[in-house]
C-alpha positions as CSV (number, residue, x, y, z in Angstrom):
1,X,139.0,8.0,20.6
2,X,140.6,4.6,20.9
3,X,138.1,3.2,23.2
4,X,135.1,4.6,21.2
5,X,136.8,2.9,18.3
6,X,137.0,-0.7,19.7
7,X,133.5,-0.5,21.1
8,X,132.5,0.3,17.6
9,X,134.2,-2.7,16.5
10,X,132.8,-5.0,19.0
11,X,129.8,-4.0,17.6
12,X,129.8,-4.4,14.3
13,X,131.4,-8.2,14.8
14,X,128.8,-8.6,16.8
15,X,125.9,-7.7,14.5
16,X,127.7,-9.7,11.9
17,X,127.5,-12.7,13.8
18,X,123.8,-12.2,14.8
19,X,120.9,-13.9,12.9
20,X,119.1,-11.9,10.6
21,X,115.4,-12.7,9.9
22,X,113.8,-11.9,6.2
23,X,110.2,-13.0,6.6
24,X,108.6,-15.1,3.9
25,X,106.6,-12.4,1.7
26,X,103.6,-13.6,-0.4
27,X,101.3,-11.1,-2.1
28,X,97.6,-12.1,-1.8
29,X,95.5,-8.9,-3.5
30,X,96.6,-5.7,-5.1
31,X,93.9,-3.1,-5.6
32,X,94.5,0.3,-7.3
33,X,93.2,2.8,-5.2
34,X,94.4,5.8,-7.3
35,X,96.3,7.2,-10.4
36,X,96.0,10.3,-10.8
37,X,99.3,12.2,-10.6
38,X,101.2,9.4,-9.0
39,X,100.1,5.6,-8.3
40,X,98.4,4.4,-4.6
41,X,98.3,0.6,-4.3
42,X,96.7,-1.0,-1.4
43,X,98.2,-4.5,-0.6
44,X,96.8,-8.0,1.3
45,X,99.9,-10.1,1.7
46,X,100.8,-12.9,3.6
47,X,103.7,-12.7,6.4
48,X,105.5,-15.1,7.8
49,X,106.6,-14.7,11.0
50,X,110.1,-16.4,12.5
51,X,108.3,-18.8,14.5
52,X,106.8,-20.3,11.1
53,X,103.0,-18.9,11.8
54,X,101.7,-16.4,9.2
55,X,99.4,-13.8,9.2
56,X,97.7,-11.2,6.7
57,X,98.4,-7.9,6.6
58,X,96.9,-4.9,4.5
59,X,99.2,-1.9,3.6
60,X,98.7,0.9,1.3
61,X,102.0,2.1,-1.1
62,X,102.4,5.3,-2.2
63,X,104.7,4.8,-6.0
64,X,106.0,8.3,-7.0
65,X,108.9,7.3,-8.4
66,X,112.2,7.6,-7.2
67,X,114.2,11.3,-7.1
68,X,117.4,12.7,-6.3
69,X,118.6,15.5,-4.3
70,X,121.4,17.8,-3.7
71,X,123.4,20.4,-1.5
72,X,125.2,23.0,-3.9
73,X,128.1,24.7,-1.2
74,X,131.3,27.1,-1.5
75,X,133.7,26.7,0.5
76,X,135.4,29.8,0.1
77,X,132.5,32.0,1.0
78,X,131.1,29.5,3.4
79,X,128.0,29.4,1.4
80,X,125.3,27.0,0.5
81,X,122.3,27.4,-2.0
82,X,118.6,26.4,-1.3
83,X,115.3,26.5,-2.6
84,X,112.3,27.7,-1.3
85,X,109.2,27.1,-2.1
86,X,105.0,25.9,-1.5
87,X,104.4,22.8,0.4
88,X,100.8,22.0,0.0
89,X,101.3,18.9,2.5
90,X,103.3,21.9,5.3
91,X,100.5,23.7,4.9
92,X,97.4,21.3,5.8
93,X,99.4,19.8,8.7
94,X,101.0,22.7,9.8
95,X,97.3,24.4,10.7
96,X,97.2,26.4,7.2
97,X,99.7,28.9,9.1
98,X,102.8,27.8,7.3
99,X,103.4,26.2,3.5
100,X,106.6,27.8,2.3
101,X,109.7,25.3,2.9
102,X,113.3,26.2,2.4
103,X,114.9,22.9,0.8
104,X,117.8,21.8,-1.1
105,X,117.3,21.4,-4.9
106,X,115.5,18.0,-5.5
107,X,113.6,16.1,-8.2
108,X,112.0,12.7,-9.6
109,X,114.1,10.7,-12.0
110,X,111.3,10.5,-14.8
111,X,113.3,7.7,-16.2
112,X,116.9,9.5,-16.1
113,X,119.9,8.3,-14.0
114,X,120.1,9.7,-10.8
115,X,123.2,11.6,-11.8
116,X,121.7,13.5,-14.9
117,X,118.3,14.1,-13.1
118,X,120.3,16.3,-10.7
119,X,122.0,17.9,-13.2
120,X,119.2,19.3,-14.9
121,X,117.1,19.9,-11.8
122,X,120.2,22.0,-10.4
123,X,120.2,23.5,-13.8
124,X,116.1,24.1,-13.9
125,X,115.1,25.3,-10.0
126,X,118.7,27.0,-9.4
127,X,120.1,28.5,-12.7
128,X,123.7,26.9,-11.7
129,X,124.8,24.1,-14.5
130,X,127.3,21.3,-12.3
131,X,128.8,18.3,-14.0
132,X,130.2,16.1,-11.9
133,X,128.3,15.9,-8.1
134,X,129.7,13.6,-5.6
135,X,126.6,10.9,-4.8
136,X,126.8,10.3,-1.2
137,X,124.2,7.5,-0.5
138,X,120.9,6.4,-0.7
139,X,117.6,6.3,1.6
140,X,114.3,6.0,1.8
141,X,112.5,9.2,3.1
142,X,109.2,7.2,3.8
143,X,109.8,3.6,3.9
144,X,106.3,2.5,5.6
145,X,104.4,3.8,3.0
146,X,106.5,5.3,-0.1
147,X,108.0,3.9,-2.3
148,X,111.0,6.4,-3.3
149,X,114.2,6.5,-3.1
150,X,116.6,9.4,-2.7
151,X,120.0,9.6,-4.2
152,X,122.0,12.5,-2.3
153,X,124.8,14.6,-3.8
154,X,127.4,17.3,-3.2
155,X,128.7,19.6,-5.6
156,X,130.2,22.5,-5.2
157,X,129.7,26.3,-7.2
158,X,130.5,29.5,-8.4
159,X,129.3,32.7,-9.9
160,X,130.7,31.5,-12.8
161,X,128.5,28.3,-13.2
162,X,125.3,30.4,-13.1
163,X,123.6,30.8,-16.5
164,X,120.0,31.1,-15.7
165,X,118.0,32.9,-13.2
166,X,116.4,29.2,-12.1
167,X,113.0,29.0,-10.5
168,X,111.8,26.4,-11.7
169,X,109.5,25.0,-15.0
170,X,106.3,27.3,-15.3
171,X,105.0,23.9,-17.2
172,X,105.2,22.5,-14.2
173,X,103.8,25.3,-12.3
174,X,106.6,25.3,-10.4
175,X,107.5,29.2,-8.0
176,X,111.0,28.9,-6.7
177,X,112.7,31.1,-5.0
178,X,116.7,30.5,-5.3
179,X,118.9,31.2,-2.0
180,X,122.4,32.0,-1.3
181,X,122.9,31.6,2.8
182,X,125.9,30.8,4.9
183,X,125.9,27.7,6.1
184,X,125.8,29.0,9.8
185,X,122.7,30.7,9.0
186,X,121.3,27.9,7.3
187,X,122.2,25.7,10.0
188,X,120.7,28.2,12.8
189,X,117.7,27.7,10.9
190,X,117.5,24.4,11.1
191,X,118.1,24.2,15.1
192,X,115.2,26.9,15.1
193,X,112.8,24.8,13.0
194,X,112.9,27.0,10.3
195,X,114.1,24.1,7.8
196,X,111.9,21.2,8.4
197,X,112.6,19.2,5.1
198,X,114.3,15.9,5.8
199,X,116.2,15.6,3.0
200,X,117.6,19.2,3.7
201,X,118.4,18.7,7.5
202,X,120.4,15.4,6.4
203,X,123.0,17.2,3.7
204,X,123.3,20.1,6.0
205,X,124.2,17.5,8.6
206,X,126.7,15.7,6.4
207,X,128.1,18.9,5.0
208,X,128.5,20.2,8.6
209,X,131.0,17.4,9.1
210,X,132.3,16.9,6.1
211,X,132.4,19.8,4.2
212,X,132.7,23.0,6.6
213,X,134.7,21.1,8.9
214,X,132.4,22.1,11.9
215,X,131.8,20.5,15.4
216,X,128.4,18.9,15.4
217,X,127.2,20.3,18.7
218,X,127.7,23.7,17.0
């Protein structure tokens, strides 16, 4: 443990002393390509590369907004709740053979902090009203093309917090189907690529660690 620990930081003083290169950004021609439900942009900008020669590069961005997601668990049942629902996108790359994708709760902002978008979207897909979830971190899902970003939380539940039967908005033609699994199932299902959604695999990754208190190699 010591060892691993001073290679770790050799590293980081290391990366702090390296040179880190932002190129020079300019943005030449921005074209609306669609805006239907959510916006598509495609891009001509200008790139300057470190040794001071630039080039032009065309890039199409996906803006859908930015969204939140979260991992409801117990700790005294050793239970987690997920969603599961159709995944139009599974389905045409997955051969029209598989759409359905078991996920953790998860929604767009729509203009609310990320803290009270999960609050309600906990409330509206899984029936269970939280207050106060932990926000883990940040990241973007897509970064090559897409725009949002994700804010991840914790929170933990019980029966008693349940006050709807969840499922979703019908106005938003929205079918959800609300589960209570143990975490080793859910995380069985995940080595046997049953749970494919990447916002999924990484809280059932962090709450493996950090909340149940298992060995990752589990």
């Amino acid at each position: 443990m010591k060892i691993t620990a001073l290679v770790v930081s050799k590293s980081l003083r290391m990366f702090k002393r390296t040179s880190m290169y932002d190129p020079k950004i300019h943005i030449k021609e921005k074209k609306l390509l669609s805006n239907n439900h959510y916006i598509l942009h495609k891009y001509a900008i200008e790139y300057t590369k470190k040794d001071g020669s630039s080039e032009i590069q065309e890039r199409e961005v996906y803006d859908k907004g930015s969204g939140a997601a979260i991992l409801l668990y117990n700790k005294e049942k050793q239970t987690i709740i997920l969603t599961r629902q159709f995944r139009l996108a599974i389905y045409l790359n997955e051969g029209k053979k598989r759409g359905m994708s078991i996920e953790v709760c998860a929604g767009l902002l729509d203009g609310l902090s990320p803290t009270d978008c999960i609050i309600k979207e906990t409330l509206e897909e899984t029936g269970y009203k939280i207050q106060h979830p932990e926000h883990l971190y940040n990241a973007y899902m897509t970064p090559g093309a897409v725009m949002e970003k994700v804010s991840y939380f914790m929170a933990p539940y019980d029966e008693t917090m349940k006050i709807s039967q969840g499922g979703g908005l019908a106005s938003e033609q929205e079918e959800i189907e609300v589960l209570e699994i143990k975490f080793d199932d859910a995380y069985k299902m995940l080595k046997e690529g049953q749970i494919i959604d990447g916002k999924t695999i990484m809280l059932l990754q962090y709450a493996l660690i950090h909340i149940f208190n298992k060995n990752p190699k589990c």
